[in-house]
Backbone as CSV, one residue per row, in Angstrom:
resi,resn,N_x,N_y,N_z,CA_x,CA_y,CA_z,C_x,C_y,C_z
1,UNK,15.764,110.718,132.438,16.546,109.812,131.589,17.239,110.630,130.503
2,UNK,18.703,110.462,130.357,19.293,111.054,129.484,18.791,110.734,128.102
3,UNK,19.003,112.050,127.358,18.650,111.554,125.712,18.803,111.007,124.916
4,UNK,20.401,110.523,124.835,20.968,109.396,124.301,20.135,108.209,124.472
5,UNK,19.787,108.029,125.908,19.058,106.239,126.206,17.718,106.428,125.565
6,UNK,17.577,107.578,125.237,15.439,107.703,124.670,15.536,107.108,123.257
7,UNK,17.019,108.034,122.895,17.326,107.734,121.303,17.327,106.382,120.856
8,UNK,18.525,105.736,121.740,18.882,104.335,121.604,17.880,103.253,122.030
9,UNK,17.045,103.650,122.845,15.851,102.815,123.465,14.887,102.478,121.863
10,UNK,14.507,103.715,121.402,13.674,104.011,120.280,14.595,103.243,119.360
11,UNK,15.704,103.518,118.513,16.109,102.633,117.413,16.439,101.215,117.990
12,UNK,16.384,100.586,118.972,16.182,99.376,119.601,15.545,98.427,119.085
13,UNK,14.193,99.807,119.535,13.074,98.970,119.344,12.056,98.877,117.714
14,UNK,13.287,99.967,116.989,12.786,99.806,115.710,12.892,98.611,114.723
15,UNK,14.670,98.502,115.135,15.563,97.196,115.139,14.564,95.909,114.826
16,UNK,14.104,95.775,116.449,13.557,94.280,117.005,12.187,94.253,116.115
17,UNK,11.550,95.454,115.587,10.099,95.574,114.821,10.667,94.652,113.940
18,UNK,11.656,95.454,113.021,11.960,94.895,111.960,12.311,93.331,111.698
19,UNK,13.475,93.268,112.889,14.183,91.979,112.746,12.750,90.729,113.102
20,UNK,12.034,91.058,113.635,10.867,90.298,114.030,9.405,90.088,113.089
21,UNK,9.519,91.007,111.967,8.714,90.618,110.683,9.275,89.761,109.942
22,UNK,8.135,88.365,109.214,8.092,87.531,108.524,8.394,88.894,107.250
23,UNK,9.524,88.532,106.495,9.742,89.573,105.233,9.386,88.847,104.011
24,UNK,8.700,87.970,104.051,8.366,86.791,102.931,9.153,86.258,101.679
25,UNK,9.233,85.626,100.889,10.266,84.925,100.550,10.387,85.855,99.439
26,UNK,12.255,85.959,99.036,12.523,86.901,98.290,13.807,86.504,97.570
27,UNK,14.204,87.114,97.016,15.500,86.837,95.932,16.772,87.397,96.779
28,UNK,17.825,87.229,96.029,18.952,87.695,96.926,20.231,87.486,95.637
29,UNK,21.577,87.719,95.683,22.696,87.426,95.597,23.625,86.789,96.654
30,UNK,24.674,85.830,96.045,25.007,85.327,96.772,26.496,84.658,96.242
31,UNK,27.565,84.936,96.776,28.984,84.481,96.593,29.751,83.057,97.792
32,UNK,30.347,82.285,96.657,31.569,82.266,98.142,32.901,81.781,97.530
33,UNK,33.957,81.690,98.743,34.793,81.193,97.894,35.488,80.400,99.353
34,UNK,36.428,79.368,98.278,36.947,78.372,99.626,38.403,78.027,99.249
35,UNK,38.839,76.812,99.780,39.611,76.172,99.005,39.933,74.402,99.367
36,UNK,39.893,73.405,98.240,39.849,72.051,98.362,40.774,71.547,97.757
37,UNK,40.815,70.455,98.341,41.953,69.298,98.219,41.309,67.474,97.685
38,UNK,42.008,67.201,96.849,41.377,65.776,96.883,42.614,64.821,97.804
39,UNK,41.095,63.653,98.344,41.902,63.093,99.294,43.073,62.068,98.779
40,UNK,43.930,61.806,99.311,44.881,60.701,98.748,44.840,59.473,98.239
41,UNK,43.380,58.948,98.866,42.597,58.242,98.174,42.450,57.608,96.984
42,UNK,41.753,58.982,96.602,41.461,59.455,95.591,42.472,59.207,94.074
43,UNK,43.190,59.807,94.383,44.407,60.118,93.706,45.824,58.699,93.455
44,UNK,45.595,57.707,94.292,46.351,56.743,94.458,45.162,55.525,92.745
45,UNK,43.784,56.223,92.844,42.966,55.576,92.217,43.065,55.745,90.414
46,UNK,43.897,57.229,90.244,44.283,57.813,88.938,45.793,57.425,88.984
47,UNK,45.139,56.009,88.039,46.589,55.214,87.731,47.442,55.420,86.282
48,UNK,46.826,56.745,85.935,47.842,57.632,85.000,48.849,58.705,85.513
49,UNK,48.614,58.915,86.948,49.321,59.523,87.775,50.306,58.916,88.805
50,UNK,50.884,58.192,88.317,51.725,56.789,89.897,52.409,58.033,90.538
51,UNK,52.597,59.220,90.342,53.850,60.366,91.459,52.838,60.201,92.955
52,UNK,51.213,60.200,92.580,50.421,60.458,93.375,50.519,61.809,94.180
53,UNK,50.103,63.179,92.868,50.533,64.297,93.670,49.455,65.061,94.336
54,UNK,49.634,66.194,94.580,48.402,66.737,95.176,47.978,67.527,94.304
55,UNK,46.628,67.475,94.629,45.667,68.386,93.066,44.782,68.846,94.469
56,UNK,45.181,70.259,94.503,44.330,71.365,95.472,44.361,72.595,94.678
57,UNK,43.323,73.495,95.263,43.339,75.215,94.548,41.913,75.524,95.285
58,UNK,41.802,77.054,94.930,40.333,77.324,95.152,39.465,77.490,94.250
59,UNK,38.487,77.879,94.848,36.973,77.665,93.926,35.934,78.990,94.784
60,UNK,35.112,79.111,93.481,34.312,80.623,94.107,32.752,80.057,93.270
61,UNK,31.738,80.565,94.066,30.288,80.675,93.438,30.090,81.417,93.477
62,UNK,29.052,82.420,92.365,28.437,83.663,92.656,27.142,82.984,91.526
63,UNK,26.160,83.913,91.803,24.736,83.708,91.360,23.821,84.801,92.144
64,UNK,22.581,84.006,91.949,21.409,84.161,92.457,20.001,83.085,93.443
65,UNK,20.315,83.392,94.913,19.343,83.076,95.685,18.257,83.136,95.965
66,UNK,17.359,82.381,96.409,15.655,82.251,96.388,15.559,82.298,98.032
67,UNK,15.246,83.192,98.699,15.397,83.016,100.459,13.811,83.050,100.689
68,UNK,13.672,81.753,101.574,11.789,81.882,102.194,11.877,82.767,103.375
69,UNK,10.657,82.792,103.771,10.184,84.172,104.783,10.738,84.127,106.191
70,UNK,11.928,83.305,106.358,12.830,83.498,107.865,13.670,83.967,107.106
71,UNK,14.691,84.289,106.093,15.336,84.689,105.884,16.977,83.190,104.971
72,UNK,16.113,82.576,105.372,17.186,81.482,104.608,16.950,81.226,103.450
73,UNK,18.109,80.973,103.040,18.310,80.339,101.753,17.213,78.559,101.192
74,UNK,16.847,78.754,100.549,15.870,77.584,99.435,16.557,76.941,98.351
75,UNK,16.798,77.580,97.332,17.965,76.757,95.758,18.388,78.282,95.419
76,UNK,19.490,77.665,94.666,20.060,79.093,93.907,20.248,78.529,93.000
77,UNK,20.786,79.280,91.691,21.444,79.253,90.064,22.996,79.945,90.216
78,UNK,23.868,79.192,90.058,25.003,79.864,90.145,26.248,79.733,89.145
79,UNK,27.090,80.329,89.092,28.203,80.007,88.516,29.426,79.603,88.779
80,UNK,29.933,78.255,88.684,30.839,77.264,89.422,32.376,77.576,88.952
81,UNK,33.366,77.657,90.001,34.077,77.392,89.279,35.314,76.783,90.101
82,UNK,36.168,76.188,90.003,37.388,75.516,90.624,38.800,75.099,90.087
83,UNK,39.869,75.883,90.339,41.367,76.030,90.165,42.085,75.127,91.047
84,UNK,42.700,73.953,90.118,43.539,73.317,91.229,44.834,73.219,90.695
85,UNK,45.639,73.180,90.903,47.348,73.048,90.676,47.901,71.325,91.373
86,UNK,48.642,70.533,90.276,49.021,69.397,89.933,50.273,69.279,90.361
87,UNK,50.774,68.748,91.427,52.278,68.744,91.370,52.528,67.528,92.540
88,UNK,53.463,66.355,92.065,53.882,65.440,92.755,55.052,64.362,92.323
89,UNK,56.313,63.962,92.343,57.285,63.433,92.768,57.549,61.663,93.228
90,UNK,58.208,61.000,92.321,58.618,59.832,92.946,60.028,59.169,92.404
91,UNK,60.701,58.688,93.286,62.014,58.745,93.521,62.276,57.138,93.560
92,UNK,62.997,56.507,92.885,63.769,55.221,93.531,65.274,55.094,92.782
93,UNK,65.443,54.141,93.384,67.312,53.541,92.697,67.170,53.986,91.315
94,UNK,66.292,54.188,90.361,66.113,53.187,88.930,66.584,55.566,88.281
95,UNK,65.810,56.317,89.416,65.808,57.792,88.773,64.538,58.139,89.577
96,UNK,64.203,59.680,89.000,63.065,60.584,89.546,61.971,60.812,88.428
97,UNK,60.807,60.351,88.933,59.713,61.046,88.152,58.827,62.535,88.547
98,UNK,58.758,63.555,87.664,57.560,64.484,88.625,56.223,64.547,87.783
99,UNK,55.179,65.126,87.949,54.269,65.593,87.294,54.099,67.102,88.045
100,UNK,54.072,68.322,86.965,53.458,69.592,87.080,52.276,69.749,86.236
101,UNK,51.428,70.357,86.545,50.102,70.709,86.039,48.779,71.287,86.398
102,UNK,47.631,71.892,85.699,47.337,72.446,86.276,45.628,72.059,85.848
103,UNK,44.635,72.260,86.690,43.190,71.891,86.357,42.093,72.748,86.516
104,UNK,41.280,73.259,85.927,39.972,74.465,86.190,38.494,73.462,85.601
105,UNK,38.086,73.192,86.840,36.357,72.867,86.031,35.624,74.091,86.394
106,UNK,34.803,74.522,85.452,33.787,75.709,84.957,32.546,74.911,84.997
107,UNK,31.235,75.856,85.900,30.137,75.960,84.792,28.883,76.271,85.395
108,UNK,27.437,75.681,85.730,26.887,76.549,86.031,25.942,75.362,86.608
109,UNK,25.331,75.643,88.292,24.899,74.907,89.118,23.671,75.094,89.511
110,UNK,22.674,74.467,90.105,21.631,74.625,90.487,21.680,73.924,92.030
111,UNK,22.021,74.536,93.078,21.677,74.111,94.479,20.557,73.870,95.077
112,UNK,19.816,73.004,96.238,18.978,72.736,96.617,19.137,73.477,98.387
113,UNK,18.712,74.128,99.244,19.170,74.267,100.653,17.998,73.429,101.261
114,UNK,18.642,72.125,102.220,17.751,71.987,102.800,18.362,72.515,104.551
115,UNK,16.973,73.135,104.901,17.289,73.843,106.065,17.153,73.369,107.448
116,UNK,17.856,73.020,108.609,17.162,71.793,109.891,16.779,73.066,110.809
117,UNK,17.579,74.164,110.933,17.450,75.092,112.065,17.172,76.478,111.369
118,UNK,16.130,77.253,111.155,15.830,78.488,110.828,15.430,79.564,111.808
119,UNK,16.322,80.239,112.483,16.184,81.247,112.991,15.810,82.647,112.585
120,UNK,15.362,83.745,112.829,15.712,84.897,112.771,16.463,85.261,112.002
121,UNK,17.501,85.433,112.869,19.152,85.845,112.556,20.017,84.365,112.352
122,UNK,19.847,83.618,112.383,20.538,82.057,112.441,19.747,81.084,111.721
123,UNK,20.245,80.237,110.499,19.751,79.499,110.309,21.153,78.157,109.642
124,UNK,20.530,76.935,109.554,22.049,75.943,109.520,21.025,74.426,108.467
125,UNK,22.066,74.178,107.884,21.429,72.831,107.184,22.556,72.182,105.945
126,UNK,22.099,72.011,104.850,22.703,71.707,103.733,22.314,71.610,102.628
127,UNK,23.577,71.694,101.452,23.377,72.498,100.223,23.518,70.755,99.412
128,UNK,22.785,70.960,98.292,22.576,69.752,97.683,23.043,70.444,96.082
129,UNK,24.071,70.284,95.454,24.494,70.618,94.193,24.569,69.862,92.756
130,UNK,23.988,69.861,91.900,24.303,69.561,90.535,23.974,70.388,89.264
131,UNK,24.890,70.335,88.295,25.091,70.748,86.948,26.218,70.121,86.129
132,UNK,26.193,71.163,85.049,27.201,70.770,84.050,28.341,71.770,83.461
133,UNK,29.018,71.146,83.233,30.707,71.985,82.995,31.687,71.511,82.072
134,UNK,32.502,72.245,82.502,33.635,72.144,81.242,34.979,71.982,82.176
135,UNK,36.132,70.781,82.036,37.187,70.178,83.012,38.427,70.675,81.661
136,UNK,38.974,71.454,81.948,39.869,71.678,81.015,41.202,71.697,82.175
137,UNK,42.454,70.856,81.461,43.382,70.770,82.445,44.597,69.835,81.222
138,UNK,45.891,70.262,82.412,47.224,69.487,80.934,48.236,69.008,82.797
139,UNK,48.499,68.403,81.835,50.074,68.369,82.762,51.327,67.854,82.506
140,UNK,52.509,68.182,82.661,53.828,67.221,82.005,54.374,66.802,82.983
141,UNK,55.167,65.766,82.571,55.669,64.312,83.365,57.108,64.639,82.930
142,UNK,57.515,64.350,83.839,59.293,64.125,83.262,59.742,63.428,84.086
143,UNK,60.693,62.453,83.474,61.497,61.194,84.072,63.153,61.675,84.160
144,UNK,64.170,61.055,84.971,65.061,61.795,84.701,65.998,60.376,85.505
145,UNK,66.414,59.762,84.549,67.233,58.300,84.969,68.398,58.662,84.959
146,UNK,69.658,57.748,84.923,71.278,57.454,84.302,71.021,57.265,83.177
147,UNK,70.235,56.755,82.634,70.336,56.147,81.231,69.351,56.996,80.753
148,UNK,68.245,57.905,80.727,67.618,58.491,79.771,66.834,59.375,80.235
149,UNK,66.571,60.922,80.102,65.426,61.405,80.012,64.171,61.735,79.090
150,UNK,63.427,61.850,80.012,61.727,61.620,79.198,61.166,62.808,79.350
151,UNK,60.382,63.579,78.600,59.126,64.505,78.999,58.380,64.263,78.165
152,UNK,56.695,64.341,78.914,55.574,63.798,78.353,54.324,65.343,78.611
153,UNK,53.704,65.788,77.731,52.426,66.777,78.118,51.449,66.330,77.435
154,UNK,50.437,66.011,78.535,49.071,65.887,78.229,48.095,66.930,78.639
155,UNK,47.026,67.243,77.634,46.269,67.641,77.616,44.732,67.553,77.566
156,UNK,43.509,67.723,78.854,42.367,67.159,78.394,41.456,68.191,78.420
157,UNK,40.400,68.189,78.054,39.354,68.889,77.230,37.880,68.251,77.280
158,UNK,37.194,68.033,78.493,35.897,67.383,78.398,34.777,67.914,79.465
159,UNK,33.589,67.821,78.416,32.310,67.958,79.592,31.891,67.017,80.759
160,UNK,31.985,67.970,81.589,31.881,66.767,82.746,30.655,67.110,83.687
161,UNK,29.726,66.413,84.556,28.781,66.580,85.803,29.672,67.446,86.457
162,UNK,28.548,68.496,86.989,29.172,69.502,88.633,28.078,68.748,89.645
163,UNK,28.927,68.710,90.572,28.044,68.268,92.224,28.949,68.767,93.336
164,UNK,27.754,68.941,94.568,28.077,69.596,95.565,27.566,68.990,96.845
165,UNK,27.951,68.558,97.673,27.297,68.371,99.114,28.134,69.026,100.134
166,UNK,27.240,70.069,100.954,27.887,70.683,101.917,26.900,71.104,103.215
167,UNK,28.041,71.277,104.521,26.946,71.681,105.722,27.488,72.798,105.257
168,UNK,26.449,73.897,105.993,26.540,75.073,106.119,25.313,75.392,107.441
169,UNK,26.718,77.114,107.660,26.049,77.694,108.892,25.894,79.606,108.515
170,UNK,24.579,79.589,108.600,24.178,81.164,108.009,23.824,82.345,109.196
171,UNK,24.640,83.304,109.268,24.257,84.314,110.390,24.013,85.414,109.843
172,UNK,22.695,86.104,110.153,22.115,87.515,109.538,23.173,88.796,110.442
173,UNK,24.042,89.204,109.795,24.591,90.208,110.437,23.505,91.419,110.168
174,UNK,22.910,91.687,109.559,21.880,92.890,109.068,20.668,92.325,108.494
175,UNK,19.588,93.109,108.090,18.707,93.188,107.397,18.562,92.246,106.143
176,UNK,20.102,92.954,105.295,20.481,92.328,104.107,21.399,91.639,103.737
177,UNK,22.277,91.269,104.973,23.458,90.525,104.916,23.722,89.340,105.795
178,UNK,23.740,88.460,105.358,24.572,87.029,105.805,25.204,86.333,105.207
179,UNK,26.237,85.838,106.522,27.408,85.412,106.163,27.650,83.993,107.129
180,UNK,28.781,82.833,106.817,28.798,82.363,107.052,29.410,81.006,106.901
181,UNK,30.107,79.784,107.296,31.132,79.085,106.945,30.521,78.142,106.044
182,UNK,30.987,77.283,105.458,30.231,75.776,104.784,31.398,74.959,104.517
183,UNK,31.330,73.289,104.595,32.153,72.499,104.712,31.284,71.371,103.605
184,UNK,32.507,70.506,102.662,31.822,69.673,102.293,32.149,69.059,101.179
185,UNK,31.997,68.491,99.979,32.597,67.907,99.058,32.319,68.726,97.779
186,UNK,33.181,69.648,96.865,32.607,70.138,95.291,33.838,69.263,94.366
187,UNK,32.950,68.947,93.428,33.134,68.013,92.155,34.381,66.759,92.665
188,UNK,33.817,66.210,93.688,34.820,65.155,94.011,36.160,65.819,95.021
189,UNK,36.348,66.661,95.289,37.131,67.529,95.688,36.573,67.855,97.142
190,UNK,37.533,67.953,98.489,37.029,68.288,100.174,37.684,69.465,100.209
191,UNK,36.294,70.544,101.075,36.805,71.522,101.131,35.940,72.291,101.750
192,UNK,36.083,73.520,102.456,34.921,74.554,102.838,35.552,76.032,102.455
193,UNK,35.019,76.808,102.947,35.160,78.409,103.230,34.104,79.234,103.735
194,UNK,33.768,80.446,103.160,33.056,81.264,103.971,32.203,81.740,102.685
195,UNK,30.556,82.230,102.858,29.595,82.463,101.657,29.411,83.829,102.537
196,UNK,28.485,84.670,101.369,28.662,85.708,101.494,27.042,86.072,100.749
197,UNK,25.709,86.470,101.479,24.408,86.419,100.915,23.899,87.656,101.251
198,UNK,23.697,88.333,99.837,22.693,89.598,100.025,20.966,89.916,99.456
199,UNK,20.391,90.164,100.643,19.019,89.973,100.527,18.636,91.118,99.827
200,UNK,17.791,91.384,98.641,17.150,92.106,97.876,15.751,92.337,98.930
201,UNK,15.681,93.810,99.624,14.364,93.348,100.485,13.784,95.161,100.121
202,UNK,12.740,95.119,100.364,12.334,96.848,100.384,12.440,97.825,101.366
């Protein structure tokens, strides 16, 4: 048998040692970032807004993870945050209205993972989110008739609840790394992307 296959046979099977120990539950880091949209819904319901525009942007978490002894994620502590941009349009006989503007809620979350499938290398379930933050956001209105134009800027400034419900799907590419998509609702807002989890292990 050539030497190469003795070599590769041997780190194989060092691999499968490893990947096949309970590594018991441990800490980690952990990012992600996505991007969401609120539904039209939604937005037809904020009757200070009649343009009914779209309020989308992205949003990123980073913190710290609690992973039990398969390797999945349990709750984390993180830091929230979400950028959306304000812009929408309405038109009749009478003239044009728009609204531009822009929205960031901040702040800092405490997730729950509950887990249905824990594999190895694979594990899948959902993230249960709440905290508290800061919704800072403005936007101006302008009207533009035959007979008159208008511009209006508002500005708001308030503490608000953070919440999160999302599926998610986690794949151990390594030892210390998994990665993986999540879909789901943050602060009233639909949206997914891709997380990004590094295991602190010895």
């Amino acid at each position: 048998m050539p030497g190469w296959v003795c070599r590769f046979i041997v780190v194989a099977a060092s691999v499968a040692r490893l990947w096949s120990q309970e590594e018991g539950a441990h800490w980690g880091v952990q990012a992600d970032g996505g991007f969401f949209i609120t539904p039209r819904f939604i937005v037809e319901e904020i009757h200070s807004l009649p343009e009914i525009p779209s309020i989308d942007g992205p949003s990123f978490l980073a913190g710290l993870v609690r992973f039990n002894n398969r390797g999945a994620p349990t709750y984390a502590f993180q830091y929230s945050q979400l950028s959306a941009d304000i812009a929408g349009s309405l038109s009749d006989q009478r003239g044009r209205a728009s609204v531009v503007g822009d929205a960031t809620m901040r702040g800092f979350m405490a997730t729950k993972y509950l887990n249905f499938v824990t594999r190895p290398r694979f594990s899948a379930g959902v993230g249960l989110g709440g905290g508290v933050g800061k919704l800072e956001a403005s936007y101006t209105r302008s009207v533009i008739s035959p007979f008159f134009t208008f511009n209006e800027t508002r500005r708001y400034d308030y503490t608000i609840p953070l919440f999160e419900i999302h599926g998610r799907v986690d794949f151990r590419v390594s030892r210390y790394v998994t990665i993986g998509p999540y879909y789901g609702v943050r602060n009233g807002l639909l949206g997914g992307g891709g997380s990004l989890r590094v295991h602190f292990l010895k």
